[in-house]
C-alpha positions in Angstrom: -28.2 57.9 5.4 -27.3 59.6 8.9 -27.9 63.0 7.6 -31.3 61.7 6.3 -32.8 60.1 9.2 -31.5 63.3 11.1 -33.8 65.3 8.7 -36.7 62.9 9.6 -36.5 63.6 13.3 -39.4 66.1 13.2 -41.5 65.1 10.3 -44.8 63.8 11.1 -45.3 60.8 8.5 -48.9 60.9 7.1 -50.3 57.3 6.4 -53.1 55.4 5.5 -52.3 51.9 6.4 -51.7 50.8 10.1 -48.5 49.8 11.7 -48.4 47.3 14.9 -45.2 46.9 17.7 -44.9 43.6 18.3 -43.1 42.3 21.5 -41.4 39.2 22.1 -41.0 37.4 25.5 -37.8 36.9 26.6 -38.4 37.4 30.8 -36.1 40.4 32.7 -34.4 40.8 28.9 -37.4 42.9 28.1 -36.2 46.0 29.3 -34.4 46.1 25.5 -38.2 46.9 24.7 -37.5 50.3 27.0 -34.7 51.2 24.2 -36.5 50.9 21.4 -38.9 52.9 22.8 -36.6 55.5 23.3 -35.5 55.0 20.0 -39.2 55.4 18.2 -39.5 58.5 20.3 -36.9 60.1 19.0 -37.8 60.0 15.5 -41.4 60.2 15.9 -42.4 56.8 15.3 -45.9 56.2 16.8 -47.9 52.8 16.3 -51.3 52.3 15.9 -51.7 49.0 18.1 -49.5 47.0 19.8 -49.3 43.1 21.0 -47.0 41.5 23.5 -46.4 38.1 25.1 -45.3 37.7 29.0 -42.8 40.3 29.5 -43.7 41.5 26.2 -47.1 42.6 27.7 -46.1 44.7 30.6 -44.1 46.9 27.8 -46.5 46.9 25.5 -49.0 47.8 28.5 -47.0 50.9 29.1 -46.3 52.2 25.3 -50.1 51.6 25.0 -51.3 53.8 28.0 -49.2 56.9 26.6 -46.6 57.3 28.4 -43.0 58.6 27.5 -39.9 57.2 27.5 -38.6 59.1 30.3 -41.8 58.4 32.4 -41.9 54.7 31.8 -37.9 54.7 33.0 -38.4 56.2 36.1 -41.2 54.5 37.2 -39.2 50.8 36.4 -36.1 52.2 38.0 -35.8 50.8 41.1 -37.5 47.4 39.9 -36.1 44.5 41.7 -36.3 40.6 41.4 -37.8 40.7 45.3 -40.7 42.8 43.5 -42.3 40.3 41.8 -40.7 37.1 42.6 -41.3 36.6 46.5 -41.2 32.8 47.3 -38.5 32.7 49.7 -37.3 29.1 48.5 -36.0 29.9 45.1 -37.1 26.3 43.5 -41.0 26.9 44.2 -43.2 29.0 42.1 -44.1 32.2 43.0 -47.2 33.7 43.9 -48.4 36.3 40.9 -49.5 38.9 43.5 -45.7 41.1 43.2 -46.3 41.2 40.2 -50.3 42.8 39.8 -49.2 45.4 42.3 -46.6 45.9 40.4 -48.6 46.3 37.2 -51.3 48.3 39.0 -48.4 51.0 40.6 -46.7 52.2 37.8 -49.7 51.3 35.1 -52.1 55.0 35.2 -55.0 52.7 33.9 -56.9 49.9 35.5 -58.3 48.6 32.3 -57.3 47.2 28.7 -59.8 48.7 27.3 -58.8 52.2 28.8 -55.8 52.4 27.3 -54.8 54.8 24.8 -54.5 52.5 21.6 -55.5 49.1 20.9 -53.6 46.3 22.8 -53.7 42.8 23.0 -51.9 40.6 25.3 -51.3 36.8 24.5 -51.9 34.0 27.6 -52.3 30.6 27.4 -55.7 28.7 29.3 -54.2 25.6 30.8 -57.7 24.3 30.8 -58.4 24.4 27.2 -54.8 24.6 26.3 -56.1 27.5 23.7 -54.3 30.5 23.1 -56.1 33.6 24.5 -55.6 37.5 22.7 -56.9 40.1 25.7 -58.1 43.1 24.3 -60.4 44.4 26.9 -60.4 42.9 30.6 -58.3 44.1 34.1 -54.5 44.4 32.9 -53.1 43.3 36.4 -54.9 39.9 35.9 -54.3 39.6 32.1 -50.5 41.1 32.0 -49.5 38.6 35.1 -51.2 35.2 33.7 -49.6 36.4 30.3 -46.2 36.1 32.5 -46.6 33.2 34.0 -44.1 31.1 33.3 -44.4 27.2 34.2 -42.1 26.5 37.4 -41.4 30.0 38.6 -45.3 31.4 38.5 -48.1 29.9 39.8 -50.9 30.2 37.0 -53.1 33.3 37.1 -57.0 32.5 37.5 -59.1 34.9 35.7 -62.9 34.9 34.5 -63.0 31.1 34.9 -59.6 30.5 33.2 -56.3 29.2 34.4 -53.7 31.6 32.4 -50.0 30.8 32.3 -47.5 32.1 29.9 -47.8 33.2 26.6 -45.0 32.3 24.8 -45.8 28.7 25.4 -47.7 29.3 22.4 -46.9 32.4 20.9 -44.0 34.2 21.9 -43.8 36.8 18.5 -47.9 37.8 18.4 -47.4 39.8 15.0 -50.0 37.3 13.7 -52.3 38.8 16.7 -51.7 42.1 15.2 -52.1 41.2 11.6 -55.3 39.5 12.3 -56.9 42.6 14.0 -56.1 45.4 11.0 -52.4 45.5 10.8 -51.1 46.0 7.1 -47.1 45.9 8.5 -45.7 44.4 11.4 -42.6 45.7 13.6 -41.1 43.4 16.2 -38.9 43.6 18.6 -37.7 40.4 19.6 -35.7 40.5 23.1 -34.7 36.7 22.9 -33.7 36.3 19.2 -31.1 33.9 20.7 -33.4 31.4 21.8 -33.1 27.9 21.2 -29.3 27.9 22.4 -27.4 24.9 24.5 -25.7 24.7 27.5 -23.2 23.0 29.2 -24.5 23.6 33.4 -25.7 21.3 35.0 -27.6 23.3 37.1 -31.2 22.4 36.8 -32.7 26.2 36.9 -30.2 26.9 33.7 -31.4 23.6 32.6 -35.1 24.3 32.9 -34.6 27.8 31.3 -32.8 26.6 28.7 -34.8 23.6 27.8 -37.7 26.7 27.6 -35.9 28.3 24.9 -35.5 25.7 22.9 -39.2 25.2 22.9 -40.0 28.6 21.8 -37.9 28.3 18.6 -40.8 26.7 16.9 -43.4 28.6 18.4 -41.7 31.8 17.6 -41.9 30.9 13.4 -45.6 31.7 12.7 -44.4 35.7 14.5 -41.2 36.2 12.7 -43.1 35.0 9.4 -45.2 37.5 10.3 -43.3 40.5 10.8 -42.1 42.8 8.1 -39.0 44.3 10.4 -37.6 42.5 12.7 -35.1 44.6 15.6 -32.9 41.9 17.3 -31.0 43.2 20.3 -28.1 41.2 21.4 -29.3 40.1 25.1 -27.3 36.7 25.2 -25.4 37.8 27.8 -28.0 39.1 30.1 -30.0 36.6 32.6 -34.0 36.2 31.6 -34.8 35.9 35.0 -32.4 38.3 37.2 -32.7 42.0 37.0 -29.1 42.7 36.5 -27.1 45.6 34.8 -30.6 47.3 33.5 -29.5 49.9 31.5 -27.0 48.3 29.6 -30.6 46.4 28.4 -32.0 49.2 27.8 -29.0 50.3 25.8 -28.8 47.2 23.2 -32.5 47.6 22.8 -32.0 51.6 21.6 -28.8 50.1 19.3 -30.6 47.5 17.7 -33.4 50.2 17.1 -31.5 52.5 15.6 -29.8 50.2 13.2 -33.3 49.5 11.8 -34.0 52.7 11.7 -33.6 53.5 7.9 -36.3 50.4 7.0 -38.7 51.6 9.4 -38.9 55.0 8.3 -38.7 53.6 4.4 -42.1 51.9 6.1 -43.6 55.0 7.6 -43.2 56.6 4.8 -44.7 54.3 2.4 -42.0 53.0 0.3 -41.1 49.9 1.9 -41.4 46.9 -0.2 -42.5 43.3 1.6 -39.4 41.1 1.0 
């Protein structure tokens, strides 16, 4: 099977049906979406939209604007926590501004719509409560109120709205990708540990914890919806620290590769839905 996915490297696969990236949430864990990018690079995999939900939305911004693997590495290489999270009392939600200049330094468009293929980014209104898919509209606003997590961001206002988090809704948006053309679905879900315990009593651990377990429900509908699902093993990484990046990126690129042989099956036309 090695030898064979070797052989694919450089083969252009010639389709008629449309294949989206999904990306999960899953906070500073979503540098595992880096390695799968690296990963779908190597063997030529290119997508023809792509969805994400809070951290899931900065990748996907990225993959969607064009850039390389190599290009979207150094420019997230000297990310730190102070970048985007700038409230000097650690308990008190941030502002989002770290974050959009963030978003609007190392992002070479200004607009969704600008972007180089489809791309949708999930948020949730806190006025309506309804679940909002971006496909056109500024990224910096869309991306950050897509990130903003209750407790530690303040909610994004945008275009009348009040945007916080995605994943309070819809942390796997494969059905966002389905629903605009998508015959198959590939996910890449950086939290596929979700839902977990824990024995701290520390209230941040708590708070974060109690977060995951709420998104084991909300994550259903997206895993239902995907047809391959690549699970990196980020358990032991923080979801809110920027710590030991690469080895991130790493499990991302392992858990790619594994999958490997049923995506290309899929780009080749002769995957079966399970």
């Amino acid at each position: 099977m090695i030898k064979f996915i070797e052989r694919r490297r450089k083969k252009k696969f010639k389709r008629k049906f449309k294949v989206g990236l999904c990306l999960s949430g899953g906070g500073t864990r979503g540098f595992a979406h880096l390695g799968a990018f690296k990963a779908f690079e190597e063997f030529d995999i290119k997508f023809d939209a792509v969805a994400g939900t809070s951290v899931g939305s900065i990748f996907g911004a990225l993959y969607a604007s064009g850039l390389s693997y190599e290009d979207m590495f150094k420019l997230t290489d000297n990310i730190k926590n102070s970048d985007f999270k700038r409230q000097k009392f650690g308990f008190l939600p941030s502002k989002m501004e770290g974050l959009q200049n963030l978003i609007k330094k190392v992002l070479p468009v200004q607009k969704i719509e600008d972007l180089k293929i489809p791309y949708y980014a999930v948020a949730v209104d806190l006025k309506t409560g309804k679940e909002i898919h971006f496909s056109s509209g500024d990224i910096k606003h869309v991306v950050s109120g897509s990130c903003a997590i209750p407790g530690v961001f303040l909610p994004v206002k945008y275009k009348g709205m009040t945007l916080i988090d995605g994943g309070v809704s819809n942390n796997i948006p494969a059905d966002v990708l389905k629903m605009n053309g998508c015959d198959f679905v590939i996910t890449v879900d950086c939290n596929c540990t979700r839902g977990g315990g824990t024995n701290s009593e520390k209230f941040f651990t708590q708070f974060t914890t109690s977060i995951g377990i709420m998104m084991v429900n909300n994550s259903k509908r997206g895993i239902k919806c995907s047809d391959i699902i690549i699970c990196p093993n980020m358990k032991r990484f923080s979801s809110l620290k920027i710590i030991r990046k690469n080895d991130m990126i790493l499990e991302g690129y392992n858990a790619t590769k594994e999958c490997m042989p049923e995506i290309i099956k899929l780009f080749s036309g002769k995957y079966k839905k399970k």
